[in-house]
N, C-alpha and C positions, 0 to 999 in steps of 0.2 A: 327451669333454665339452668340455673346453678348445675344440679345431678349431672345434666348431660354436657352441659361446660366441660365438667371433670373429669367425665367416662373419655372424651374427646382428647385430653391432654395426659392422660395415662401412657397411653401407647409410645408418645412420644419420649414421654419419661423412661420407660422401661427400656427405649434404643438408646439414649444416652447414657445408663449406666451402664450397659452391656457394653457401650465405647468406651468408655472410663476406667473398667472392668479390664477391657484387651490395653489400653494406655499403660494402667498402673502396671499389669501382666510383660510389658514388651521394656518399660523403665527397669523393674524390678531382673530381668531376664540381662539387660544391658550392663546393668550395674554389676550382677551377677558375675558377668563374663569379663570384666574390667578388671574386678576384682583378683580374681584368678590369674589375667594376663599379668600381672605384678607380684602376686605371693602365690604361694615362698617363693622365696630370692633361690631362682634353681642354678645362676650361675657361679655360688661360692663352690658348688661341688665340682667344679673343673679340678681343684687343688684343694679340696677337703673334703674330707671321709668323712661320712654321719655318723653323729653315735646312737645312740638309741631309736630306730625310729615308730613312726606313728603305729605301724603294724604289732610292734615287740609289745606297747605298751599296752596296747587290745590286745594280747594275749595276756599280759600280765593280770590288769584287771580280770579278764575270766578265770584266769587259776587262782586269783584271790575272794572269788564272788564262789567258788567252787570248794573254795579248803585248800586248792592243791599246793604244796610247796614247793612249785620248781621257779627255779631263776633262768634268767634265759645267757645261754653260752655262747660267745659269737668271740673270733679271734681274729683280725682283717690281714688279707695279706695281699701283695701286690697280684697282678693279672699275672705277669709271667710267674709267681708260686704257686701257680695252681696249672695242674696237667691238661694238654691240651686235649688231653684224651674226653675227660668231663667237657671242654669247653665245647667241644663235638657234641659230644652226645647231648647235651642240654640243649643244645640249637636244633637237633633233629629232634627230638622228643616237645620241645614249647614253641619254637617259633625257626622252622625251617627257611624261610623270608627272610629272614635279620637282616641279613648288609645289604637287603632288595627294597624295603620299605622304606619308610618316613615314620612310622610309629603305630602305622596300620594296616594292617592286610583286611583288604576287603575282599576279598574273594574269602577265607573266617568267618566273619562277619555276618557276610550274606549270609553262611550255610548257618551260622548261630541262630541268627534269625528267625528264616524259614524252619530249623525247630525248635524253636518259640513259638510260633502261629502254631504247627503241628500240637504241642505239646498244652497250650492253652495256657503256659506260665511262664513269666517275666526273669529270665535265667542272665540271658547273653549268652558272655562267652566268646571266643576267636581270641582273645586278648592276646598281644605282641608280648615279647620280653620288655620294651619298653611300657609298655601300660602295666605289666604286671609291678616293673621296678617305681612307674609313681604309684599305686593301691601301695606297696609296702612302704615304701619314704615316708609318705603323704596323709595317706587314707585309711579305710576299715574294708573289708571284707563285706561291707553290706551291698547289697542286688539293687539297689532303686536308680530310677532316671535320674535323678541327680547330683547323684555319687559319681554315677558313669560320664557328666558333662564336666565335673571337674575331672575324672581322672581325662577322660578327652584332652583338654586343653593347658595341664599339667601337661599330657605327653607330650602334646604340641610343642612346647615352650621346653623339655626338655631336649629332644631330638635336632632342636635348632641351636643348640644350647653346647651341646656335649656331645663329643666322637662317639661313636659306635664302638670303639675299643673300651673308652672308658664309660658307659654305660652296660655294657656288658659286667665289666670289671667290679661295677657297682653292684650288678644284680648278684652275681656270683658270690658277694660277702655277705648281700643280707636278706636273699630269700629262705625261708623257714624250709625246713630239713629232718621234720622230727619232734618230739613235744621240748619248746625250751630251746630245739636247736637250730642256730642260724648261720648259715655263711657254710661255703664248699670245705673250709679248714678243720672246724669246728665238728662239720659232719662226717667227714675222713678220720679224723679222729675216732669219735665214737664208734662209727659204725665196722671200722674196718683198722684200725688200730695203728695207723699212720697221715703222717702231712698230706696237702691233695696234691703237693707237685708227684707223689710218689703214686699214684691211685691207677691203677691199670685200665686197660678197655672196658674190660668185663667190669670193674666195679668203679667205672662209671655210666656203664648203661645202666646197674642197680642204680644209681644216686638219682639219674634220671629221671626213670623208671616211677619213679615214688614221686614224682613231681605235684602231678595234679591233688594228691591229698596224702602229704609228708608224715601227716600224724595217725591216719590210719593204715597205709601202705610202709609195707616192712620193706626193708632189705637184707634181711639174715637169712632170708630162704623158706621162710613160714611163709610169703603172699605170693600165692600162683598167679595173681596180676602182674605183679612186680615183675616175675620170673621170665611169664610170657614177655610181658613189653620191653624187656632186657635183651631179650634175645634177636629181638626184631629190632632194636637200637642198634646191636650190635651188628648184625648182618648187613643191615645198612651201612653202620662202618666199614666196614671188609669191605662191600660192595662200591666205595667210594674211595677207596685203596687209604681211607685214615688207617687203618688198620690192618697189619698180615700178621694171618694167624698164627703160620710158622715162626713169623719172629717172636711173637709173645710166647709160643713155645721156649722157645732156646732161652730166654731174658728169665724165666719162670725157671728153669731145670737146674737144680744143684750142679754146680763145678764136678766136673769129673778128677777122681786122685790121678796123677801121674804119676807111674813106677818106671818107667824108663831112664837111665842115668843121662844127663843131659851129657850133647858133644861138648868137649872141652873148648872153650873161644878165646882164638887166639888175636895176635895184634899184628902178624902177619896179614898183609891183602890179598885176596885170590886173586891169581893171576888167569885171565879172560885168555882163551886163543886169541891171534891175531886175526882183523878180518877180515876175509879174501878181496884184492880187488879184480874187478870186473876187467878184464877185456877190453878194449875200447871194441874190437871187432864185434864183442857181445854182446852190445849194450844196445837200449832199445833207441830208436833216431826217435828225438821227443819233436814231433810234428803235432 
């Protein structure tokens, strides 16, 4: 009697834990997402610039686990010091959506998806400008479900939080650009040997261009990735009148010498013919 008592109250047992099991799972999930609805405090950055953030220092750590001795170079500068030429081209090349969304393009999303299933591995992908600026604030570079539910509700909480001008302006200072380098300033410098207010069409569909993987994609003209996707930045530009090519012609072309002796100018006024009046016979009857 006992045995079968027991065999009897097993089953029961085994569905309560599996309740208890989904309780602790849906507490743990709540808490989770509470948690995050509060930290980090994403509204100091209305009016303060980060400094160092979570991404810089995951690279740091790697080039110290590696030998490497690079320090990371980031110089911040306001949104209008940086060309709008880049701020174009960065929008068409990562997130052509920006002033359409809320933080996430699904129609991305889906296609990330569907190749995920295809592909049989856990990737993602579609990521906004904003999701990419919480992974750099915030986060690591790692691929798992959990990473992706805080960066989720970081973006949430920042996109309600902060203009579209200044979250832009955010991402522009401190997304990576290079081994070490961060922020549109910083990498205008290096790469091309001035400020980014100064940085042309063409070399900011390069900066672009190199987006998706800054540290393997050149822009000095070695990555025929770069080259292509630059070029297709760029025509897009033209094609959306941010850009005429003939004026980047003439702004690009040396000052031509002048050898002709300038007219002498004097402080006498020219004097205008006087001018004719009309006829009243000639004049049109205003009906």
């Amino acid at each position: 009697m006992t045995s079968k008592s027991r065999k009897k109250k097993r089953p029961g047992g085994f569905f309560r834990s599996i309740i208890s099991l989904f309780v602790l799972c849906i507490l743990f999930a709540a808490g989770f997402g509470a948690f995050y609805l509060v930290y980090p405090n994403v509204a100091k950055l209305k009016r303060q610039n980060p400094g160092k953030t979570s991404f810089m220092e995951y690279r740091e750590s790697e080039y110290r686990a590696k030998g490497k001795k690079i320090k990371i170079q980031q110089k911040w500068v306001p949104l209008g010091s940086i060309s709008p030429y880049l701020m174009k081209a960065v929008l068409i090349a990562e997130d052509d959506k920006f002033w359409k969304h809320h933080g996430f393009d699904k129609e991305a999303i889906q296609k990330a998806f569907e190749k995920n299933l295809e592909s049989g591995k856990f990737k993602l992908g579609g990521s906004t400008i904003s999701q990419q600026l919480t992974k750099n604030l915030y986060l690591t570079p790692a691929k798992n479900p959990v990473r992706k539910l805080k960066e989720a509700i970081i973006t949430w909480r920042l996109e309600r939080t902060l203009t579209k001008r200044r979250i832009l302006e955010l991402y522009l200072n401190v997304v990576e650009w290079g081994e070490g380098i961060f922020g549109a300033e910083m990498a205008a410098r290096r790469h091309f040997g001035k400020p980014a207010s100064a940085l042309t069409a063409e070399e900011a569909a390069k900066l672009a261009a190199a987006l998706p993987n800054p540290r393997r994609y050149r822009v000095d003209g070695t990555s025929q990735y770069v080259e292509r996707r630059a070029k297709v930045i760029y025509a897009i530009m033209a094609k959306r009148g941010i850009v005429v090519p003939e004026y980047e012609e003439v702004i690009a072309a040396p000052p031509e010498e002048i050898t002709e002796t300038p007219t002498p100018v004097t402080d006498e006024k020219e004097k205008l013919p006087p001018a004719k009046e009309t006829p009243a016979s000639d004049q049109e009857d205003p009906k």
